[in-house]
C-alpha positions in Angstrom: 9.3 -2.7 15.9 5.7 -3.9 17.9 2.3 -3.7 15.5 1.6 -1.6 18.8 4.7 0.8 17.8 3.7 1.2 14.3 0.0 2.3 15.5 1.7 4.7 18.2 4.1 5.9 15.8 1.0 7.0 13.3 -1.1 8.6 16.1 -4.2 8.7 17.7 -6.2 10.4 14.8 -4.6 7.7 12.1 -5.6 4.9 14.6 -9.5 6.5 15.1 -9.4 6.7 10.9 -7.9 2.8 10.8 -10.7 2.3 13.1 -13.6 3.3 10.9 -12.0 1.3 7.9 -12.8 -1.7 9.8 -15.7 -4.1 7.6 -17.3 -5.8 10.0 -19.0 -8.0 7.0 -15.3 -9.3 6.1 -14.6 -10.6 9.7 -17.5 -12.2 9.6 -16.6 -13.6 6.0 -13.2 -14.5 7.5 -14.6 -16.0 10.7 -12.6 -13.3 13.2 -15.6 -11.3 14.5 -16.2 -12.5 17.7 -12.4 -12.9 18.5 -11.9 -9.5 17.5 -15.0 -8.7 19.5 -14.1 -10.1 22.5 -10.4 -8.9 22.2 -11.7 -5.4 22.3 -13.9 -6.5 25.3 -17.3 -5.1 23.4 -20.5 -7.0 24.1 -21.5 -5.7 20.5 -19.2 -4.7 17.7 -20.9 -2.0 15.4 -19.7 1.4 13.8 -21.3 3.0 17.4 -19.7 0.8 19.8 -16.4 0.4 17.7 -16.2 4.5 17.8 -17.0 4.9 21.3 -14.4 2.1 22.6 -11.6 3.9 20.6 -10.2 5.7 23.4 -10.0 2.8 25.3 -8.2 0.7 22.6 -6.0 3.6 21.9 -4.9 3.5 26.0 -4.5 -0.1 25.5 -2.2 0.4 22.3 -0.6 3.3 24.1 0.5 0.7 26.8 1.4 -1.4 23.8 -0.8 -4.2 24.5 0.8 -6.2 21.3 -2.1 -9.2 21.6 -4.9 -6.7 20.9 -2.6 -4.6 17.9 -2.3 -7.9 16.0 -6.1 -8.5 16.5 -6.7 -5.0 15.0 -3.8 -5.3 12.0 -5.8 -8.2 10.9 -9.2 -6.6 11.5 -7.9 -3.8 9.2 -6.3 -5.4 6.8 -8.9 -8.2 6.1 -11.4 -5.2 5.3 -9.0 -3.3 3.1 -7.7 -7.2 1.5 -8.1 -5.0 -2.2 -5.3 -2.4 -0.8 -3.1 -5.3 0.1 -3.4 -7.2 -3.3 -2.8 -4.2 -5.4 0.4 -3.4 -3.5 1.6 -6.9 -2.8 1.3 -7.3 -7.3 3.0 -3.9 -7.6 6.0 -5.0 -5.5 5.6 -8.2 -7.1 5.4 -10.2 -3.8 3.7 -13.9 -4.8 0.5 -14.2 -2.9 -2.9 -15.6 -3.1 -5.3 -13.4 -3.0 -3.4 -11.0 -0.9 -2.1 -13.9 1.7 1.2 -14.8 1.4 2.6 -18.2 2.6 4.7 -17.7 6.0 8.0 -19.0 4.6 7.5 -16.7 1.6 11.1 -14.4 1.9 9.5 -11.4 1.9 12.6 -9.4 1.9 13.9 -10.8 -1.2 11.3 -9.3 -2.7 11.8 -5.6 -1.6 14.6 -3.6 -3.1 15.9 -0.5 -1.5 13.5 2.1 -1.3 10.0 0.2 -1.4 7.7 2.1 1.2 8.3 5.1 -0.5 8.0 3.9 -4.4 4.8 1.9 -3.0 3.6 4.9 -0.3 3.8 7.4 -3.8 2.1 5.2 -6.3 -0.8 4.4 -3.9 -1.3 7.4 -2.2 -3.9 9.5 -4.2 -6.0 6.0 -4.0 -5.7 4.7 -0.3 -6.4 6.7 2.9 -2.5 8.1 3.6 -3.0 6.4 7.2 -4.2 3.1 5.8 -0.8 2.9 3.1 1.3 3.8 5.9 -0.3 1.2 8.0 0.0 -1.5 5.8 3.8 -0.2 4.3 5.3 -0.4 8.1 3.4 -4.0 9.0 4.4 -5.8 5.6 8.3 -4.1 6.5 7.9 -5.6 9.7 6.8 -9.0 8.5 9.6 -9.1 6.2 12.2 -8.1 9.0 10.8 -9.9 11.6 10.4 -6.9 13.5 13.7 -4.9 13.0 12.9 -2.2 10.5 12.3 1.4 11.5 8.9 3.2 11.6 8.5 5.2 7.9 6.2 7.5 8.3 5.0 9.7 5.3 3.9 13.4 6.3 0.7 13.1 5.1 -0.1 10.0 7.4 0.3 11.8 9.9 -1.9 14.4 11.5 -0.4 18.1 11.7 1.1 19.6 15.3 
């Protein structure tokens, strides 16, 4: 599993709602603005500009352009870094301040069953999209790719 599969696999409203969750004050605080910026191909990144590109980022995520889903992870989770600490410390994952050092063994750390005991405890307090978001990228960090989509009903929209 791609960053660009677990995006696709949430839908085009989740990724429009990921989108908007996006703190352009913490990539500046974490020094990825202009990358993000210029993997996006904006001349300006604001709320406006950022809303209007998101059909165009969703066609590049559709074509699973993997480069500009990691750019976008990180852009998502940097601005949502209190999510991430709360369920890293409820999963008891060692981490500081919601970074986790590369050779950590993630999977050592997640018993059977962890999206949906985290995904359940979280999700009256997190957007549903956001949770799921972060649930499926830290499962794919800890398997190196190889886990399946999870994908709670209420992350994604209705047919």
């Amino acid at each position: 599993m791609q960053l660009a599969d677990i995006f696709q696999g949430l839908g085009e409203d989740a990724f429009r709602e990921l989108l908007g969750q996006i703190s352009f004050g913490k990539l500046k605080t974490y020094r990825i603005y202009e990358a993000v910026k210029v993997r996006m191909h904006l001349a300006k990144l604001n709320s406006e500009t950022l809303r209007k590109a998101a059909p165009r980022l969703w066609e590049r995520i559709s074509q699973g352009e993997e480069v500009l889903a990691a750019e976008l992870s990180q852009a998502i989770l940097v601005s949502k870094l209190d999510m991430v600490i709360e369920v890293l410390n409820f999963l008891g994952i060692p981490h500081n301040d919601g970074f986790f050092e590369k050779d950590t063994d993630l999977a050592a750390h997640l018993p059977e069953g962890w999206r949906e005991k985290a995904y359940e405890e979280f999700k009256g307090k997190h957007s549903a999209a956001l949770l799921a978001f972060y649930l499926n990228h830290l499962a794919k960090e800890a398997t190196e790719g190889t886990s399946t989509l999870f994908l709670p009903e209420e992350s994604t929209p209705a047919s």
